[in-house]
Residue, then its C-alpha position, 0 to 999 in steps of 0.5 A: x250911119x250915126x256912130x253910137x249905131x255904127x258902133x254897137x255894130x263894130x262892138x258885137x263884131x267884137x263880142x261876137x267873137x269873144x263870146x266863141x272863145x270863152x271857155x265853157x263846161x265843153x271842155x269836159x268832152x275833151x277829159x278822159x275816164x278817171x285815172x287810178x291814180x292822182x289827177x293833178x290840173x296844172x297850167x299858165x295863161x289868160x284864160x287859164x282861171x276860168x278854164x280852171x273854173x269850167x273844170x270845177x262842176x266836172x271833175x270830182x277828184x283833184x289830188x292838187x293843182x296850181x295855175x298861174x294867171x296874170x294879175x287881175x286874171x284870178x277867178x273863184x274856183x272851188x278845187x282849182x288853185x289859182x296863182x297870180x303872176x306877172x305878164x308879159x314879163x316874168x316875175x319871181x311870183x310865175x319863177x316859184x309857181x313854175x317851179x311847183x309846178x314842174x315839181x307836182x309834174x315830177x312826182x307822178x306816176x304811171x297810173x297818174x293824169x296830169x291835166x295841163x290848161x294852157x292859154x296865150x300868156x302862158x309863156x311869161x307866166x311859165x317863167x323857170x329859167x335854167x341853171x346859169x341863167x338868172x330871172x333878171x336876164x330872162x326879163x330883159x331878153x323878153x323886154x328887149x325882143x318886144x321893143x324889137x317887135x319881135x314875133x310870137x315865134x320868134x320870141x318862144x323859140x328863145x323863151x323855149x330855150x331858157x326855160x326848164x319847162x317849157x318845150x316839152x320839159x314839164x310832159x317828159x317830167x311827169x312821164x311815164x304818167x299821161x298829160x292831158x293838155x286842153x288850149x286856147x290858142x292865140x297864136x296863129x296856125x294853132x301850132x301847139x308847140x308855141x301856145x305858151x311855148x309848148x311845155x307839154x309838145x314836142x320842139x322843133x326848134x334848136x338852140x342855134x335858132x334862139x341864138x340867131x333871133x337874138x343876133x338878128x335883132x341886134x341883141x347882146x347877150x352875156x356870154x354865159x348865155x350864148x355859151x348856154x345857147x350853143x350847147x347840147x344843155x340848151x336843147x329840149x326834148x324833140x317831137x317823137x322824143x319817148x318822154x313825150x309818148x304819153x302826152x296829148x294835145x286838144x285845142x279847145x277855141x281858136x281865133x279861127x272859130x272867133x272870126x267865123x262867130x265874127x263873120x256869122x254876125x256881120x252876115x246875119x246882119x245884112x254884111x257882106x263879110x270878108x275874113x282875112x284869116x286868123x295867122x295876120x303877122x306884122x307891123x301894125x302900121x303896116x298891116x293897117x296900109x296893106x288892109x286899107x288897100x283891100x278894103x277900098x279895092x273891096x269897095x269899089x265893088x260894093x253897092x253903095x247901099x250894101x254894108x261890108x266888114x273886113x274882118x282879120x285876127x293874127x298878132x300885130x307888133x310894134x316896134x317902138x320908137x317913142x316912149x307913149x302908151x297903147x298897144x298894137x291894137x291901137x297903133x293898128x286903128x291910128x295909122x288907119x285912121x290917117x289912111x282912110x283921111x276921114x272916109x264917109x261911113x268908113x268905121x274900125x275897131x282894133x282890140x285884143x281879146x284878152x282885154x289887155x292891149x300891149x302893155x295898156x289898160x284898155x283892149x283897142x279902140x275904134x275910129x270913126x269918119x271924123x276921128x281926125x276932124x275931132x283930133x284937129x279941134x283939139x290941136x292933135x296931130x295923129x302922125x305925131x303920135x303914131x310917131x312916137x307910138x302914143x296911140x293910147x293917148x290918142x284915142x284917149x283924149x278922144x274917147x275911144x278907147x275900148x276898156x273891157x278888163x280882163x276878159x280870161x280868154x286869149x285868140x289873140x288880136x281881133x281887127x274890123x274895117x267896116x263901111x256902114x252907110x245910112x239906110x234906104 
């Protein structure tokens, strides 16, 4: 199959999926009749604006509203105010906005709605740390547990934890008024709790927990911190907690339906398609090994002139040995690319949906039979990159970065290995 074929192919696997998880004019059935009283929209992620945007042509009457997205995420709306802010680690823009944002909550009553649009990004963006924490130790806790290679949950539990309105805190200040919550999940399993750490749901976790993460990554924290942690001022509001009575949740796209959207493009397209599932957690090196071994078992299975996708989302992580540039998308489709050693036909993308992968410009990548050849004539050596974590520049050089900008949506990592060999 030639690659600029092939590569369309993977690119609408790709955009099959973004396309499902884009908010649209369908959240409106999710919002109940007018209130009594104010109607306030507040909330904090990717996709956030242009969910604020599908509210527009809905709802006639907004009282006030403030959402913060992450720079370059802001969209025109006609009644929603959109706030730009820093992700993935907070910034003083997302403290002021969390604030006002915890603040509007508060000044509702019991005839009031307040209608909150979360989506993956939320977290950081929500960022309102506690009295005796200050910001700056909040952002080094995020830094050092994404270099750690920390998972989502692992790193909102603590978040949760030093935060004034995340766990449930932003819902039970506005309480006794009703919450609507409307989300696009990006966490695998879809637990409301850890979308953008869950500000409107109750939390299961503990102060002793957060505590834990940090010890078992070797973090230190100062001791007004750890004493913070272990403290009753630590805990939020449990699920089944009173202030919570009036709140309700509503997941409006998954990475779930992406990967269907994903899976219905490859069949439709004479693929045999094969969907690992959307809760895939791990080291992306790893995760790129253990899917190889699937999908060659899978081949040996497959007539030769039959296509097959293995499709996958989830969050992959990196832990970070190097100083170079990419994201786990991209470390994904390096490590795979040494795996597979130039397979024939043998094609992959890794992106993240939001357009953003790691802390880089571009969403993923895409490898081919002869990325490596193509590495070697330009002197490269792909394991040397991968080892000090420069996938980024990797598929730089070679061209094969996916640059989309932002996407405003978020279900997380999308990933297809896809053999397509030639016709007849």
């Amino acid at each position: 199959m030639s690659h600029p074929t092939a590569i369309k192919i993977l690119r609408g696997l790709f955009d099959s999926a973004l396309s499902k998880a884009y908010p649209t004019k369908a959240l409106a059935s999710y919002l109940p009749p007018t209130p009594r009283g104010r109607t306030v929209v507040v909330g904090a992620g990717k996709a956030s604006a242009a969910m604020g945007q599908a509210l527009d042509d809905v709802l006639t009457q907004i009282s006030d509203s403030l959402v913060l997205v992450p720079y370059g995420h802001e969209r025109t709306c006609r009644s929603v105010n959109i706030v730009e802010a820093s992700h993935p680690v907070p910034d003083t823009a997302g403290q002021k906005g969390a604030q006002k944002i915890l603040d509007l909550a508060s000044s509702l009553g019991a005839d009031d709605l307040l209608i909150c649009l979360l989506s993956g990004g939320g977290s950081a963006l929500l960022s309102l740390p506690p009295k005796g924490v200050t910001l700056t130790e909040k952002k080094d806790i995020t830094r050092r547990l994404l270099a750690c290679g920390a998972s989502i949950h692992q790193i909102n539990t603590v978040r949760k934890h030093l935060s004034a309105i995340k766990g449930g805190r932003l819902a039970a200040a506005a309480f006794p008024a009703r919450t609507l919550t409307l989300a696009i999940s990006d966490v695998p399993g879809d637990d409301p709790a850890t979308i953008a750490s869950g500000p409107t749901v109750g939390d299961p976790t503990t102060g002793d927990e957060a505590l834990g993460i940090l010890e078992s990554f070797g973090i230190q924290t100062p001791a007004s911190i750890a004493s913070l942690l272990a403290s009753p001022d630590a805990e939020s509001p449990f699920p089944g907690d009173a202030t919570l009575a009036h709140s309700e949740f509503r997941i409006a796209a998954t990475a779930a339906d992406a990967l269907e959207a994903a899976v219905a493009y490859a069949r439709q397209n004479g693929f045999k398609a094969i969907n690992l599932g959307d809760q895939v957690e791990g080291i992306a090196s790893v995760l790129a090994r253990d899917h190889a071994k699937i999908f060659e078992q899978e081949l040996r299975e497959q007539p030769d002139n039959k296509g097959l996708a293995l499709l996958s989302g989830g969050e992959a992580t990196v832990v970070l040995h190097g100083a170079g540039k990419g994201g786990p998308n991209q470390e994904y489709l390096l490590a795979l690319a040494i795996v597979l050693d130039g397979r024939p036909d043998v094609f992959a993308i890794a992106a993240d949906t939001d357009g953003i992968d790691g802390a880089s410009k571009a969403a993923g990548a895409v490898i081919t039979p002869d990325t490596l050849a193509r590495a070697a004539g330009l002197a490269m050596d792909p394991r040397e990159y991968l080892a000090r974590n420069d996938a980024g520049s990797f598929f730089e050089q070679l061209d094969d970065l996916i640059v989309t900008g932002p996407t405003c949506t978020n279900v997380n990592d999308f990933r297809a290995i896809a053999y397509i060999p030639e016709p007849g």
